[in-house]
C-alpha positions as a Markdown table, in Angstrom:
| # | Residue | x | y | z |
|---|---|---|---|---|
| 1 | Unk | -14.4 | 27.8 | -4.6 |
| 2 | Unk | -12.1 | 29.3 | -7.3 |
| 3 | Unk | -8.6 | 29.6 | -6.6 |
| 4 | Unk | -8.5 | 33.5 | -7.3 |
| 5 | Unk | -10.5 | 34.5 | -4.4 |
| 6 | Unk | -7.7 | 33.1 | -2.4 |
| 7 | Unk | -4.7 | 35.0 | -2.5 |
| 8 | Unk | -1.5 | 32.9 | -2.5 |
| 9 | Unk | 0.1 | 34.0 | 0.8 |
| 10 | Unk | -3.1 | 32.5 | 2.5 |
| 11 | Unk | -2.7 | 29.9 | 0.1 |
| 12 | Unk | 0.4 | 29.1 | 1.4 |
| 13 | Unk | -0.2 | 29.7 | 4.9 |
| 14 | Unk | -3.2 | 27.4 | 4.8 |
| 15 | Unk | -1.5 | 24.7 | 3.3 |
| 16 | Unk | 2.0 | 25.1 | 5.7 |
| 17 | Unk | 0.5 | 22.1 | 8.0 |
| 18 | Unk | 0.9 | 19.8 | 5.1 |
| 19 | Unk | 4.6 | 21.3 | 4.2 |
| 20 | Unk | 5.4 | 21.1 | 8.6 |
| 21 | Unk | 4.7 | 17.6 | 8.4 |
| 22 | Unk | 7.2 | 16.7 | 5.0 |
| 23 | Unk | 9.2 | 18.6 | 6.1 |
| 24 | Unk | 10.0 | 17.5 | 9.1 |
| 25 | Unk | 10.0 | 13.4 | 8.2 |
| 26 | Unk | 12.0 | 14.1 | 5.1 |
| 27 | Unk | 14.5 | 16.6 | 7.0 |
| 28 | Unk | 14.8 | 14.5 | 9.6 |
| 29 | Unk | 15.1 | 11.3 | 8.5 |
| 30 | Unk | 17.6 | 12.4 | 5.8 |
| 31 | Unk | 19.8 | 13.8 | 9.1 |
| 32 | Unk | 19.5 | 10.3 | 10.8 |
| 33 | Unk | 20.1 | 8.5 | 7.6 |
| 34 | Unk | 17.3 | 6.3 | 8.2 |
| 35 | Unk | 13.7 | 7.1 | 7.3 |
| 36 | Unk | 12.1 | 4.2 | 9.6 |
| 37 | Unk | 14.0 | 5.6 | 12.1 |
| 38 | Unk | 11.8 | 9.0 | 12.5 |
| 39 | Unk | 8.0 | 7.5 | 13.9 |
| 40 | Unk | 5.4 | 9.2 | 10.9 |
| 41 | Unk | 3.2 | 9.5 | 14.1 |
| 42 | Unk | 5.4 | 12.4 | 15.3 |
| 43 | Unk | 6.0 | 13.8 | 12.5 |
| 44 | Unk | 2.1 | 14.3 | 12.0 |
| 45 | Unk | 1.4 | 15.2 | 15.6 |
| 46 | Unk | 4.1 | 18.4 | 15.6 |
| 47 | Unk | 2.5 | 19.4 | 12.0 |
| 48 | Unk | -1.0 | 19.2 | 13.7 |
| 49 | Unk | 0.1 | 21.1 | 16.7 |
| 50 | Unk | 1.2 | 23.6 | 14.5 |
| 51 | Unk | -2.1 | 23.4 | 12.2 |
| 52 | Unk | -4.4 | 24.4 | 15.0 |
| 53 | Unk | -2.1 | 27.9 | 14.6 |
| 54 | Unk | -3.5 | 28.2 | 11.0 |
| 55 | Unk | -7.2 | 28.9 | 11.3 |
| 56 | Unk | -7.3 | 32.4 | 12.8 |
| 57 | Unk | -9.7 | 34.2 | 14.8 |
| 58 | Unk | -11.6 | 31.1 | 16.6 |
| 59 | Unk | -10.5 | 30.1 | 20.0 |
| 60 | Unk | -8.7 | 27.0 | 21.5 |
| 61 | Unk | -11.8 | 24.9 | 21.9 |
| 62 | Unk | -13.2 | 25.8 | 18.4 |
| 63 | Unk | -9.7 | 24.8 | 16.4 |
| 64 | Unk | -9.5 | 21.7 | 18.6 |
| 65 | Unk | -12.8 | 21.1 | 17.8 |
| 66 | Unk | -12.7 | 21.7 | 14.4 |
| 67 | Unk | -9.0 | 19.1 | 14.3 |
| 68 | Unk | -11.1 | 16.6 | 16.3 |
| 69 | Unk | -14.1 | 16.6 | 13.6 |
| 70 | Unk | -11.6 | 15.8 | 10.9 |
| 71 | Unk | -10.1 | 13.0 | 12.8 |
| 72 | Unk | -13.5 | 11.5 | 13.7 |
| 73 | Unk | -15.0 | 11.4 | 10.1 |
| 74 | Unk | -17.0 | 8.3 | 9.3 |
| 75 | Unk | -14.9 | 7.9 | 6.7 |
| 76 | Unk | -11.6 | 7.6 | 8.8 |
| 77 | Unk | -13.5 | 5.6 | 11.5 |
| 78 | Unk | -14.6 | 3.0 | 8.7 |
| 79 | Unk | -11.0 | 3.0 | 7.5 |
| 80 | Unk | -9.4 | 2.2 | 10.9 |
| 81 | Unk | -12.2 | -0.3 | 11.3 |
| 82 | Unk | -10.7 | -2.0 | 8.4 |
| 83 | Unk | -7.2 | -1.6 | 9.9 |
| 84 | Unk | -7.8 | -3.3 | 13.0 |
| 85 | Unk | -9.8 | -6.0 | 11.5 |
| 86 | Unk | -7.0 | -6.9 | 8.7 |
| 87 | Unk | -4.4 | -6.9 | 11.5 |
| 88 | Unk | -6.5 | -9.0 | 13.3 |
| 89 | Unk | -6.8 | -11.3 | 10.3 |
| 90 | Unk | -3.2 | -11.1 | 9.2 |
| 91 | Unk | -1.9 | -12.3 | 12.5 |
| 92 | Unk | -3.9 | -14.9 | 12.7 |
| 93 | Unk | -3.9 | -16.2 | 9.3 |
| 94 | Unk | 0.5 | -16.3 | 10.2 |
| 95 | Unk | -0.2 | -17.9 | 13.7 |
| 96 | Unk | -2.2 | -20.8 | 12.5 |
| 97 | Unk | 0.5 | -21.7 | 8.9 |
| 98 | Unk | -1.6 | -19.8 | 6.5 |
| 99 | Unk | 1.3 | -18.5 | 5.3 |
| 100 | Unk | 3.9 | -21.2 | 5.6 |
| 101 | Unk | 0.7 | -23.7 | 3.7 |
| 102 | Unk | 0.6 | -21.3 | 0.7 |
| 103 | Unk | 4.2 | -20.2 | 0.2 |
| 104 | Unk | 4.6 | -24.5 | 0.1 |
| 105 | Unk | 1.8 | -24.6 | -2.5 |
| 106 | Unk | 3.0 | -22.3 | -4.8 |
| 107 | Unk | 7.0 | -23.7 | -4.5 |
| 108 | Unk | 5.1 | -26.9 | -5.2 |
| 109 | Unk | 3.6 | -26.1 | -8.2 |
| 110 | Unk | 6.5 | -24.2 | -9.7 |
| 111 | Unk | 7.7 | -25.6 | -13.1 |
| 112 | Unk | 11.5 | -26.4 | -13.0 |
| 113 | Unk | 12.6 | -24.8 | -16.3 |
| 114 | Unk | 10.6 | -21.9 | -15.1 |
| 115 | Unk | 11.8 | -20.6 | -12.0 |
| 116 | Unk | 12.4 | -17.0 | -12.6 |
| 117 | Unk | 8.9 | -17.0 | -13.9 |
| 118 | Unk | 7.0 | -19.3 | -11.1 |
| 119 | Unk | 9.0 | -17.2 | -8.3 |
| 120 | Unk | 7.2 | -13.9 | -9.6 |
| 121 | Unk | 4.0 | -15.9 | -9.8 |
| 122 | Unk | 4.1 | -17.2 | -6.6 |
| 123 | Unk | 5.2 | -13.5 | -5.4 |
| 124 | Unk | 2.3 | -12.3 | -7.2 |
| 125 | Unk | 0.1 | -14.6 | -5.5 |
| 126 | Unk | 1.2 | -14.6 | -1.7 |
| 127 | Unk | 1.3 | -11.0 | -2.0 |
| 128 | Unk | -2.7 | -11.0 | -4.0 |
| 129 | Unk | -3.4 | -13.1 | -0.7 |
| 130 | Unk | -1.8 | -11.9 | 2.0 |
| 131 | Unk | -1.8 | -8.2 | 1.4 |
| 132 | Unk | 1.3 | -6.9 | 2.2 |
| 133 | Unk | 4.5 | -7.1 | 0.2 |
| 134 | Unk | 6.7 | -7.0 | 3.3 |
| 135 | Unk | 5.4 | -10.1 | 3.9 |
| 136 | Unk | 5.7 | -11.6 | 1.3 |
| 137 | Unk | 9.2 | -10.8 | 1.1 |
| 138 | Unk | 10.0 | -11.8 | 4.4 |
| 139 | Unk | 8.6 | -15.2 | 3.0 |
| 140 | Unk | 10.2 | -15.1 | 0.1 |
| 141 | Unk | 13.4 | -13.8 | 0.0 |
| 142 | Unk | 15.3 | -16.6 | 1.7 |
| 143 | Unk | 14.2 | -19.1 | -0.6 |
| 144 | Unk | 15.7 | -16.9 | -3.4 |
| 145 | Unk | 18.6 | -16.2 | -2.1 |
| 146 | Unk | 18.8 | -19.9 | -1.6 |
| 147 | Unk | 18.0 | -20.0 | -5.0 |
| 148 | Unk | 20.8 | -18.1 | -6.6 |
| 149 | Unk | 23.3 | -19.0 | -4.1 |
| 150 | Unk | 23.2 | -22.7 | -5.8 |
| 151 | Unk | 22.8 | -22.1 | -9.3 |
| 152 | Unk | 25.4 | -19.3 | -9.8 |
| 153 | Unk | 22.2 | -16.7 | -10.4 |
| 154 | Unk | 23.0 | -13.2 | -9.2 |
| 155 | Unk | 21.5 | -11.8 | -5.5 |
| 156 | Unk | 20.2 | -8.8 | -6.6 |
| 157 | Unk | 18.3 | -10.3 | -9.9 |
| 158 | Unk | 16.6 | -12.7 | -7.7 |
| 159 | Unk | 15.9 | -10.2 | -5.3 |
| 160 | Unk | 14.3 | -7.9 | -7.8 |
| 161 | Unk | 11.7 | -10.5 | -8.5 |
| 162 | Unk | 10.3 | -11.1 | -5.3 |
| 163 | Unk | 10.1 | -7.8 | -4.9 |
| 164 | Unk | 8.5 | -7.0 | -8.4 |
| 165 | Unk | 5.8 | -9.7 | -7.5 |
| 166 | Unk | 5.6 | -8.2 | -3.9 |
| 167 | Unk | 4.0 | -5.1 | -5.1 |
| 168 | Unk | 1.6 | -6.9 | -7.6 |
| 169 | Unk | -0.5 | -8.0 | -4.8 |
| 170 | Unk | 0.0 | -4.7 | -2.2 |
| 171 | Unk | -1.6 | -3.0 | -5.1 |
| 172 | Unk | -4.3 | -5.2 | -5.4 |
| 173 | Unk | -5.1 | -7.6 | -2.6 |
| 174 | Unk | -8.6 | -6.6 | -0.7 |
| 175 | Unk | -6.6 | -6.6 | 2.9 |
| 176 | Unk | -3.7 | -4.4 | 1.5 |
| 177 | Unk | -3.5 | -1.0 | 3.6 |
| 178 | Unk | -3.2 | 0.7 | 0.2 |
| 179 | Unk | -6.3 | -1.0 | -1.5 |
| 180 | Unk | -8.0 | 0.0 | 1.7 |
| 181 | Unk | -6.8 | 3.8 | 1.8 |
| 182 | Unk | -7.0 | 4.4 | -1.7 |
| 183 | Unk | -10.7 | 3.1 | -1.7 |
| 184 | Unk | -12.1 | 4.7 | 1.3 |
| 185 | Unk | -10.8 | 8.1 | 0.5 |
| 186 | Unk | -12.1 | 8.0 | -3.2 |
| 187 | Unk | -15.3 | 6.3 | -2.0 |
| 188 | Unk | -15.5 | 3.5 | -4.1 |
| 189 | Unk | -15.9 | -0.3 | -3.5 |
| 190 | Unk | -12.7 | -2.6 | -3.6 |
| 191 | Unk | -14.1 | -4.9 | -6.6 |
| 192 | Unk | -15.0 | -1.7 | -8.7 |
| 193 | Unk | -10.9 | -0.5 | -8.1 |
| 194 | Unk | -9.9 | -3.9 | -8.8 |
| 195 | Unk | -11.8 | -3.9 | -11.5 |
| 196 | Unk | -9.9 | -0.8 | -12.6 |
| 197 | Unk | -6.7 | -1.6 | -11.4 |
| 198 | Unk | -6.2 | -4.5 | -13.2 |
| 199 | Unk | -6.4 | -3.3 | -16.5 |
| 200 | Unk | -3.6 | -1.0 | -15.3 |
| 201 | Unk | -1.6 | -4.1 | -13.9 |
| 202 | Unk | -2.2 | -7.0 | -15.9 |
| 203 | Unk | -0.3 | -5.8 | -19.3 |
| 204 | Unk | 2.8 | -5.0 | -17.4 |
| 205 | Unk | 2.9 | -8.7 | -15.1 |
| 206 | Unk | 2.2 | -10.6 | -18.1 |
| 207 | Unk | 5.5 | -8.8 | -19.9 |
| 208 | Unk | 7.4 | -9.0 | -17.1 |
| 209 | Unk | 6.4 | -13.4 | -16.8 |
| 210 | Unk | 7.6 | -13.6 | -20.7 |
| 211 | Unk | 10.8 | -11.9 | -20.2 |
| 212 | Unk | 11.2 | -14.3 | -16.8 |
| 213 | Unk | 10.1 | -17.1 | -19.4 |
| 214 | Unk | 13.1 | -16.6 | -21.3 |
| 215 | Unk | 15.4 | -15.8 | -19.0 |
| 216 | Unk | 14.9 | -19.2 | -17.0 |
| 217 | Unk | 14.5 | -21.5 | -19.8 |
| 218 | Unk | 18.4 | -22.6 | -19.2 |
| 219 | Unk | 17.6 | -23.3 | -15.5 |
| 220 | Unk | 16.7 | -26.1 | -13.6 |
| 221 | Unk | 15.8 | -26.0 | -10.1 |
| 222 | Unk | 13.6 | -28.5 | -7.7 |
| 223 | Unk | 11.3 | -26.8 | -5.0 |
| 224 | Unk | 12.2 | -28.0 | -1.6 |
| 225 | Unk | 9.9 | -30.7 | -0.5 |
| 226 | Unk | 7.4 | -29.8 | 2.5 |
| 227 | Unk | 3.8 | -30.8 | 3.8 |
| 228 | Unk | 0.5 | -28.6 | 2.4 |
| 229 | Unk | -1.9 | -27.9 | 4.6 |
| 230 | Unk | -5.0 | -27.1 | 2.1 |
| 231 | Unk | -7.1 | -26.4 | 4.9 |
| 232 | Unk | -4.8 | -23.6 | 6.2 |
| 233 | Unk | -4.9 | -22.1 | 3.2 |
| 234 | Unk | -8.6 | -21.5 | 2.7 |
| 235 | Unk | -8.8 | -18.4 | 4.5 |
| 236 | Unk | -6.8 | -16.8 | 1.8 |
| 237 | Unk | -8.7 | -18.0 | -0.9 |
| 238 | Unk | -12.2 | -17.3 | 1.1 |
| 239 | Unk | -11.5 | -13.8 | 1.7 |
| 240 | Unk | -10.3 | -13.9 | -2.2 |
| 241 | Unk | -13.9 | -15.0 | -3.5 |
| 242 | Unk | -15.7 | -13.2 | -1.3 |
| 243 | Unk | -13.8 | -9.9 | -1.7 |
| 244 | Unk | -14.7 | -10.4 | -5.6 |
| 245 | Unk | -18.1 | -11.1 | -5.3 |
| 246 | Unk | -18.3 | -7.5 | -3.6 |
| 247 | Unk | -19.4 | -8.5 | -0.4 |
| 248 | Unk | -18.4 | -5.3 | 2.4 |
| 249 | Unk | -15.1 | -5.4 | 3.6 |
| 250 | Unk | -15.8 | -5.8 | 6.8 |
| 251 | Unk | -17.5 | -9.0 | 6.5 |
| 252 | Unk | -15.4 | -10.6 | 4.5 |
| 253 | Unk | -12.6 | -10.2 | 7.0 |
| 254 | Unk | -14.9 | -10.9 | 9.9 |
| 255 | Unk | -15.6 | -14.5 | 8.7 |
| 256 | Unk | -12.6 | -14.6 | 7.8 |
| 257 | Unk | -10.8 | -14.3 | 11.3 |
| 258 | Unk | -13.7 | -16.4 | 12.6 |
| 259 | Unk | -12.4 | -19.4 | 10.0 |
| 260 | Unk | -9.0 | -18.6 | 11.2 |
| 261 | Unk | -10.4 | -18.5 | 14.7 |
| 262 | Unk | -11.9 | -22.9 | 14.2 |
| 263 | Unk | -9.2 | -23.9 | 12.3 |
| 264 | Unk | -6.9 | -22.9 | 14.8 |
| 265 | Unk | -8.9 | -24.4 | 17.6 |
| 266 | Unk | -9.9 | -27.3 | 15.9 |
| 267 | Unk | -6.5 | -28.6 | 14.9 |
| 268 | Unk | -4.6 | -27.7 | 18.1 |
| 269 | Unk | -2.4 | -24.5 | 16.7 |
| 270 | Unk | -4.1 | -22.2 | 18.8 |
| 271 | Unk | -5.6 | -22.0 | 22.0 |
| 272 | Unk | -8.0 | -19.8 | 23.9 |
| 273 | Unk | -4.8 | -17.5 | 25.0 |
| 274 | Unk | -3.1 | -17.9 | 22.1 |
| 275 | Unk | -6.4 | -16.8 | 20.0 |
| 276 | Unk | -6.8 | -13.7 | 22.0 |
| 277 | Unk | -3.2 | -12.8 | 22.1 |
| 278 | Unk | -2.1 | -13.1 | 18.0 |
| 279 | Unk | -5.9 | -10.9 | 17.3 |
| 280 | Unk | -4.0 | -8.3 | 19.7 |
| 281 | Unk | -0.5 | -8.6 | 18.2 |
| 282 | Unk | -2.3 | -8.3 | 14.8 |
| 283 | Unk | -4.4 | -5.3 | 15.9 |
| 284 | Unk | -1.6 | -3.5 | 18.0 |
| 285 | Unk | 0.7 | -3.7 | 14.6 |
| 286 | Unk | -1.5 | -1.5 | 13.4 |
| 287 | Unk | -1.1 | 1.3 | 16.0 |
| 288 | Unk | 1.1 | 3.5 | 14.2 |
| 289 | Unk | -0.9 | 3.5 | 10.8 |
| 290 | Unk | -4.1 | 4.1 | 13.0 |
| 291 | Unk | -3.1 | 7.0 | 14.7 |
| 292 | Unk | -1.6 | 8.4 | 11.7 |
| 293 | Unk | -4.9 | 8.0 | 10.0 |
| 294 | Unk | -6.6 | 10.0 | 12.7 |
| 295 | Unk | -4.0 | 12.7 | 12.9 |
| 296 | Unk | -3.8 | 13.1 | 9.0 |
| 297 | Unk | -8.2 | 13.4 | 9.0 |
| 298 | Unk | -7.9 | 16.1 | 12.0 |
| 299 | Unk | -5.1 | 17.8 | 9.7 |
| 300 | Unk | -6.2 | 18.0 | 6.4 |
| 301 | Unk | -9.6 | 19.3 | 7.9 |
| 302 | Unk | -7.7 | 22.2 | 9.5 |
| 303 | Unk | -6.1 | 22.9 | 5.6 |
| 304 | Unk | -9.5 | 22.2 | 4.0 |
| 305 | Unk | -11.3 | 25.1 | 6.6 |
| 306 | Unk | -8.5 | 27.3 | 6.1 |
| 307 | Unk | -8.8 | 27.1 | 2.3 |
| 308 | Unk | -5.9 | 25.2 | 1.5 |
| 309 | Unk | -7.6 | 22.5 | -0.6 |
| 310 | Unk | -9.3 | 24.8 | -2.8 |
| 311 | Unk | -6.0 | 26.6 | -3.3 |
| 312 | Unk | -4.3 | 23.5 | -4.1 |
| 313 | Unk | -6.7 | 22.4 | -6.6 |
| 314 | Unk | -7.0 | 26.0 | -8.1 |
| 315 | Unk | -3.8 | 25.4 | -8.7 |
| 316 | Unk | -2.9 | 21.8 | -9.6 |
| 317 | Unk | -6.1 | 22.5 | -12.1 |
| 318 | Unk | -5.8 | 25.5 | -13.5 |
| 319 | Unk | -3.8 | 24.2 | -16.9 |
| 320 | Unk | -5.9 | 20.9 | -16.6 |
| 321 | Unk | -7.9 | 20.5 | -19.7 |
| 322 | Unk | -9.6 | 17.4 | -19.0 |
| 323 | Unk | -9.8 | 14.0 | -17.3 |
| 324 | Unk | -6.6 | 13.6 | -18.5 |
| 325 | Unk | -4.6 | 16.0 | -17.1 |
| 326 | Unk | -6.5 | 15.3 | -13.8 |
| 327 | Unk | -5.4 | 12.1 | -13.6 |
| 328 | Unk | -1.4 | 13.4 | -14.3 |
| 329 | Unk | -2.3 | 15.8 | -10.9 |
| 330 | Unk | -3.6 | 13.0 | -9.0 |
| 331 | Unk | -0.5 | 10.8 | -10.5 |
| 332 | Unk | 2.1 | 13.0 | -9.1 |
| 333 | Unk | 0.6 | 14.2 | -5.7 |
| 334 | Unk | 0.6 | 10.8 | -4.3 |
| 335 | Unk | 4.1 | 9.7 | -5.9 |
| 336 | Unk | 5.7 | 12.8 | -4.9 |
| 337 | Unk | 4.3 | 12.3 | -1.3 |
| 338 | Unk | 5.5 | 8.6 | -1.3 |
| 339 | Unk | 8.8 | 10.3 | -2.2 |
| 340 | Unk | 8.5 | 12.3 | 0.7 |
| 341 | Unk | 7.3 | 9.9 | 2.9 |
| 342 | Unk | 8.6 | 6.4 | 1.9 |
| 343 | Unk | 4.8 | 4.8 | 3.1 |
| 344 | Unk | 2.6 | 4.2 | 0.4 |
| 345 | Unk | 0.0 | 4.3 | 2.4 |
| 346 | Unk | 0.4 | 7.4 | 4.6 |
| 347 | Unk | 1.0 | 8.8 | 0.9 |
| 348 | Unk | -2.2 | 7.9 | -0.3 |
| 349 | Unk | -4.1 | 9.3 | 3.1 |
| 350 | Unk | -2.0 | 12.4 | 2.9 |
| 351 | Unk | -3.4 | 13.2 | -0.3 |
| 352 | Unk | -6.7 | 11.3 | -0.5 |
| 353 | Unk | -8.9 | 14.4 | -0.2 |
| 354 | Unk | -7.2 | 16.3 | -2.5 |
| 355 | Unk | -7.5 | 13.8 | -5.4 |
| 356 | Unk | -11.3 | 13.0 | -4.6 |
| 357 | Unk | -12.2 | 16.6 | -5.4 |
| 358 | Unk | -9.7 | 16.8 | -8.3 |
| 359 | Unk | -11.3 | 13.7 | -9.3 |
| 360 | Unk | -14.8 | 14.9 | -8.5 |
| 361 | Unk | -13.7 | 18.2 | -10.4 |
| 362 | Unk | -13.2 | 16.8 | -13.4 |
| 363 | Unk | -15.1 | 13.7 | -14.0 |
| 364 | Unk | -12.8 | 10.9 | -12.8 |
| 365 | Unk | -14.8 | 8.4 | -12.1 |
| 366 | Unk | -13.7 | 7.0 | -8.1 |
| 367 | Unk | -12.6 | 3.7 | -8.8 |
| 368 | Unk | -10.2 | 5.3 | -11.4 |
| 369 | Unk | -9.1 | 7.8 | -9.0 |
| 370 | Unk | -8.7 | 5.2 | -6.5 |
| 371 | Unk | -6.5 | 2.7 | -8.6 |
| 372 | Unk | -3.9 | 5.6 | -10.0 |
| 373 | Unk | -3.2 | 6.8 | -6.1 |
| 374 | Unk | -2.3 | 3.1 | -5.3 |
| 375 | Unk | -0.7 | 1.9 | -8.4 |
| 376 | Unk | 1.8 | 5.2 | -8.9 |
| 377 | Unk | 2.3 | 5.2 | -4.8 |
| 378 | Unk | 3.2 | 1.3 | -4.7 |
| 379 | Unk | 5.4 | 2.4 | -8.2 |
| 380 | Unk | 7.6 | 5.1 | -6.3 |
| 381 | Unk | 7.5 | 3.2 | -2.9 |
| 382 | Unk | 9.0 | 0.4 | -4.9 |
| 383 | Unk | 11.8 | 2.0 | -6.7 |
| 384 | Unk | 13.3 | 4.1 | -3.6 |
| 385 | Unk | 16.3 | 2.3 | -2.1 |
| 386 | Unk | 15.2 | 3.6 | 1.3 |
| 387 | Unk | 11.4 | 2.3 | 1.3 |
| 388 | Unk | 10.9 | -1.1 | 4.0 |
| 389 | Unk | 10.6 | -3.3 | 1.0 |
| 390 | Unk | 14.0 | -2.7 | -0.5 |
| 391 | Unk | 15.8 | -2.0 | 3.0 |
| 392 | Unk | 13.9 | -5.9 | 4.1 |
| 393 | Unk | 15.0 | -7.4 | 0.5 |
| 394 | Unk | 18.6 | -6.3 | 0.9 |
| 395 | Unk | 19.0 | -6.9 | 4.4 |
| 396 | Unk | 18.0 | -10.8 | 4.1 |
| 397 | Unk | 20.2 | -11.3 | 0.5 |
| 398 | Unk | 23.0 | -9.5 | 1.7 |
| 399 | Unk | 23.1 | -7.3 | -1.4 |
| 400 | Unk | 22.6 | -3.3 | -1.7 |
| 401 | Unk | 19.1 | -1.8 | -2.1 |
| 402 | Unk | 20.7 | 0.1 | -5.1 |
| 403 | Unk | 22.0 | -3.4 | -6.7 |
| 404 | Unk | 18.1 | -4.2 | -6.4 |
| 405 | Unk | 17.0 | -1.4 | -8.6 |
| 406 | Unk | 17.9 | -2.1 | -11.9 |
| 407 | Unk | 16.4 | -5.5 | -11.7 |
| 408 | Unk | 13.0 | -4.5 | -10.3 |
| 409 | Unk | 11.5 | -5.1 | -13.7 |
| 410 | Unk | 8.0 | -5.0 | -12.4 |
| 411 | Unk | 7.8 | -1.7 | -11.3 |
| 412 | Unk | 9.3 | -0.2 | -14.7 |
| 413 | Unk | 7.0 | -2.0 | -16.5 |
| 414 | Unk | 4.3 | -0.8 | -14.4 |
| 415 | Unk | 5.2 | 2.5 | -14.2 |
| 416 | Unk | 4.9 | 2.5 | -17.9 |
| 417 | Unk | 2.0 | 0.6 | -18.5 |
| 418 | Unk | 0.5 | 3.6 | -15.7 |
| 419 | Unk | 1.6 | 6.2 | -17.9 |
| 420 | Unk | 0.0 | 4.5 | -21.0 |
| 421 | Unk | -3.1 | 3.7 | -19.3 |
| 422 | Unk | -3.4 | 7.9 | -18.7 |
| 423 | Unk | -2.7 | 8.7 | -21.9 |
| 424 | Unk | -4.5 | 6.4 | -23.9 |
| 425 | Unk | -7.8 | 6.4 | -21.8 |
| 426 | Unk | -11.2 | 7.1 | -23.0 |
């Protein structure tokens, strides 16, 4: 549809849902001080509400209808399918030592003179396999603070690099939430945005290890001695391989929580119970991102019907001269809703839809689109000082989130190697 045979106070009207529901997370979590203190399920459910108001001329039944359609799309089904099954996963990859086994492997392996640069690594790697960089900074962070409490090193620079490597893996890792959003709302398969993303990634992790070379060549520092369970860590790598080889989603994390499920058997870590009850912790930590899912598909169906997509594009596109200019409007949608919203991943559902079409608009091929909405949204979400990751970093070193910043030399460096990538495509 072009934009002109919608006229901008429809425009505007159609797309007020979107503006209820940023408005009324940013507003109110700015009042409160705390934006994990407003739930982003309410937030969404008073800008649906007020969505149904929107679509004029239908009745009661036909807008709820209409909401309800949205929120049961296959696509939105498949990607709570995938939420469930990765909490399942995740919980009981943690309840068995997963993560304990491979946080030990990588301290093991870390080269003394090295540190700064093996702590990044291993970052990189815990968050590649466990796909979430709170996590991984949970994991993390006390041995670094550990770290630079005994060797004089300061909080917040060790802080920044468990969080730089933090977000190395949520932006790639097959089981991140992001990798999982971005994917099934551009409609591509995870190894073809991996495939993308990394070319985005990779020149900015390998700058940021040399300048960590450098900077730790006048350390020394031995890695706390403690068993390695290689066996535990085998689901990691298993949904790793598998996840490359482009095998569906869905299976990969089903055998994978089945592995989970006889290792924990076998060796005695879990029972029957126990089983049953970390797959329900793992799925029920999901709850909030699932019913945000479903409440952002019903909504942005309401703006799509009342023309508020087409609007948008019209008007994100209308000075667009190519692929690269879509890529810019993809670029800043998703970071400006991460500002907004301080989740990465309700960023990238919240503006999903709109990028596919930009994308499909102007010849961006999905895997491309897919890797810019989860590289710029795990840029922003990583550089706000009121995000989970920097609240979780700060809170376990004792330092400010703002000390953090200027050492998070990760997500500069990606930031710019982003903006290269964009400007310099083909």
């Amino acid at each position: 549809m072009n934009e002109n045979k919608i006229s901008v106070s429809k425009g505007l009207l159609s797309l007020s849902p979107l503006a209820v529901f940023l408005g009324v997370y940013l507003i109110s979590s700015l009042a409160v001080g705390d934006f994990y203190a407003i739930p982003v399920c309410s937030a969404f459910l008073i800008a649906s509400v007020y969505s149904l108001f929107v679509l004029k001329g239908r009745t009661v039944a036909e807008r709820t209808k209409m909401f309800s359609s949205g929120a049961g799309d296959p696509n939105v089904l498949k990607m709570i399918w995938i939420f469930i099954l990765a909490g399942a996963f995740a919980a009981l990859a943690k309840s068995i030592g997963s993560v304990d086994a491979t946080v030990a492997l990588t301290l093991a392996i870390l080269p003394g003179k090295l540190i700064f640069a093996g702590l990044f690594v291993a970052a990189c790697f815990i968050s590649m396999s466990i796909g979430t960089s709170v996590g991984t900074i949970v994991a993390l962070m006390p041995l670094a603070s550990g770290l630079a409490s005994g060797t004089g090193v300061d909080l917040a620079f060790a802080a920044g690099i468990v969080v730089g490597g933090a977000f190395f893996g949520d932006n790639l890792s097959f089981i991140s939430d992001t990798t999982i959003a971005a994917t099934s709302s551009q409609r591509c398969a995870m190894n073809e945005k991996f495939k993308a993303n990394i070319l985005i990634v990779a020149p900015a992790a390998l700058i940021v290890t040399a300048i960590y070379v450098y900077k730790g060549l006048s350390m020394e520092f031995d890695a706390p001695v403690s068993d390695i369970s290689f066996l535990k860590i085998i689901p990691y790598l298993l949904v790793i391989v598998m996840a490359l080889s482009g095998i569906d989603v869905n299976v990969v994390l089903t055998v994978a929580i089945v592995f989970c499920s006889v290792i924990g058997l076998s060796t005695g870590e879990l029972d029957w119970a126990s089983l049953m009850g970390s797959m329900g912790e793992g799925i029920s930590g999901m709850s909030e991102l699932i019913i945000a899912t479903l409440l952002a598909g019903g909504l942005l169906a309401v703006i799509r019907e009342a023309g508020g997509l087409d609007f948008i594009i019209g008007l994100l596109t209308r000075s667009i001269r190519g692929s690269r200019g879509a890529e810019f409007s993809i670029a800043g949608l998703v970071a400006f809703a991460n500002l907004c919203t301080a989740n990465n991943t309700i960023a990238i559902i919240s503006v999903g839809d709109i990028s596919r079409d930009i994308a499909s608009r102007f010849g961006v091929p999905a895997r491309r689109a897919a890797s810019l909405l989860d590289t710029f949204s795990c840029l922003v979400q990583g550089l706000i000082p009121y995000g989970a990751q920097l609240l979780m970093a700060s809170g376990i070193a004792g330092v400010s989130a703002l000390s953090i910043i200027p050492n998070l030399y990760y997500p500069f460096a990606l930031g710019l190697s982003a903006i290269l990538a964009i400007i310099i495509r083909k």
